[in-house]
N, C-alpha and C positions, 0 to 999 in steps of 0.2 A: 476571677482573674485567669484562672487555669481554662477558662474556655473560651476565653480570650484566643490567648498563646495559640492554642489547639488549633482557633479558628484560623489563626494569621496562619501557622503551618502548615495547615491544609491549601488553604490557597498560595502559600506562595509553592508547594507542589504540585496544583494543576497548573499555576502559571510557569513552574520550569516544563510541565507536560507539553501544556501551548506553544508558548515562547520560545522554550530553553534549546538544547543540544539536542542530539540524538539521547533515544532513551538508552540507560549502559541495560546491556544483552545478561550480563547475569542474571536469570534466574526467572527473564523475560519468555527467552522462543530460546526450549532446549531440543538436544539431538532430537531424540524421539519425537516429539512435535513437529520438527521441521523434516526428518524420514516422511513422516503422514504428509505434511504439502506436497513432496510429491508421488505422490499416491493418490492425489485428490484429481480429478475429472469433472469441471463444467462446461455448461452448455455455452457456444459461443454464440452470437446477436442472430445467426441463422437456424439456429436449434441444432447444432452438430458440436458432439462431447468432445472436449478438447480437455487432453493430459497437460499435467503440468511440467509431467517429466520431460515434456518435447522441446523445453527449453533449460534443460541442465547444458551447463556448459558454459552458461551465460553470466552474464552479470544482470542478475533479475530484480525489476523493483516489482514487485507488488500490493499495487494500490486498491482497497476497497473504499467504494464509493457511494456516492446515492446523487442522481440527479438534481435534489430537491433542496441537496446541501451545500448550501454558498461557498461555505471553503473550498470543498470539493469541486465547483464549478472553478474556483478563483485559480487553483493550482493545475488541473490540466491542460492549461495554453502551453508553459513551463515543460510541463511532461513530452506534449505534442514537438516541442523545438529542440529537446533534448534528444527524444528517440531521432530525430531525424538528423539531427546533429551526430550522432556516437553509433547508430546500429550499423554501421559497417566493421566499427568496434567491438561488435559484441553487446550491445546493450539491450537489454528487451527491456519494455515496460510491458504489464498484462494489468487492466483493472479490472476489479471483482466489482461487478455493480449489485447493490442489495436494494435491488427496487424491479420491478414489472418491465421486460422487453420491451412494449412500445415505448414509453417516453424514456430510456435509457438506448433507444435506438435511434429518436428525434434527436435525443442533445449531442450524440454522438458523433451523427451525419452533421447538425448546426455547426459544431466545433472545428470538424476537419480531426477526428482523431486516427492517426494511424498508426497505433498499437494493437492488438486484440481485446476486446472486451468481454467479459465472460458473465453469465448470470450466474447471481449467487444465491440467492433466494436464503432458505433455512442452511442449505447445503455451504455457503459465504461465510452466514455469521458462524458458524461449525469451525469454518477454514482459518477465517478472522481471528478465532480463540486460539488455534493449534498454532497464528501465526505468532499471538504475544497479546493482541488486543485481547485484553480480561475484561474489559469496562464496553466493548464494543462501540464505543466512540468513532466518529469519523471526521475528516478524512482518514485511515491510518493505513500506516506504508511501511513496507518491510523489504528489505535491501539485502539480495544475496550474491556474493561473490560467486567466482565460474567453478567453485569446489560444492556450490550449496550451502556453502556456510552462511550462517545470519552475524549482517555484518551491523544492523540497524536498524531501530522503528522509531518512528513518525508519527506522532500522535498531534492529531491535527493537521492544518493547511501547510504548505512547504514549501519556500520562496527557492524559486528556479537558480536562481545564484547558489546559495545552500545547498541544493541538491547535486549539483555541478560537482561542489568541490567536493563532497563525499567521494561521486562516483569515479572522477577521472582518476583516481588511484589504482583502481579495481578495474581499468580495463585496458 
């Protein structure tokens, strides 16, 4: 019986992961870890190292990705109509791809994305950890107001309505 219980608990915590809210920031993505994001420098889709510090200031979401992962493919239309929506607001989106430049370069151009995409290779999932993903799961996305502070993670896909109403507070 007791591994019953266990078992329902457990999933009904990946399903608040999935499903649920934003995840709460305690104890998720602290100062010191989020200091190192921006400290952190990847290669952009052209092989030229891009700081992340070059967008403090902002209201940053950062999303790590994989072309290869449906969610991940299902939420960046979303993204794509938001930045173009809000970046005169201040809004950047940057996705951390953790997969091989050519077909993270194909889905990119397929898509129409115009945010920055960055390769994250070992150097991502590194970034991914310091950003709160512990389980390295994807899509996961991390949301920082124009101070740097962590205001939210995302674990898993993220319906463009939902993201919306986070963000328009924060900019």
């Amino acid at each position: 019986m007791l591994a019953v219980a266990v078992g329902f608990g457990l999933a009904g915590v990946l399903a608040k992961r999935i499903l649920g809210g934003p995840e709460p920031l305690s104890g998720s993505v602290d100062e010191v870890r989020v200091a190192h994001l921006w400290e952190a420098e990847l290669d952009d889709l052209n092989g030229q190292a891009q700081p992340l510090a070059q967008w403090r200031g902002q209201v940053l979401v950062l999303n790590f990705w994989a072309p290869w992962c449906p969610p991940c493919r299902e939420e960046m239309p979303g993204f794509i109509r938001l930045q173009e929506r809000y970046a005169g607001q201040g809004l950047r989106f940057v996705g951390v791809a953790l997969d091989e430049a050519e077909p993270v370069r194909a889905f990119a151009r397929r898509i129409g994305v115009n945010y920055p995409i960055l390769l994250g290779g070992m150097s991502g999932m590194m970034l991914g950890d310091a950003a709160g993903n512990r389980h390295g799961g994807l899509p996961y996305t991390l949301i920082l107001d124009r101070r740097g502070n962590p205001v939210a993670t995302l674990t898993g896909g993220v319906d463009e309505a939902r993201l919306e109403a986070l963000l328009r507070p924060l900019l």
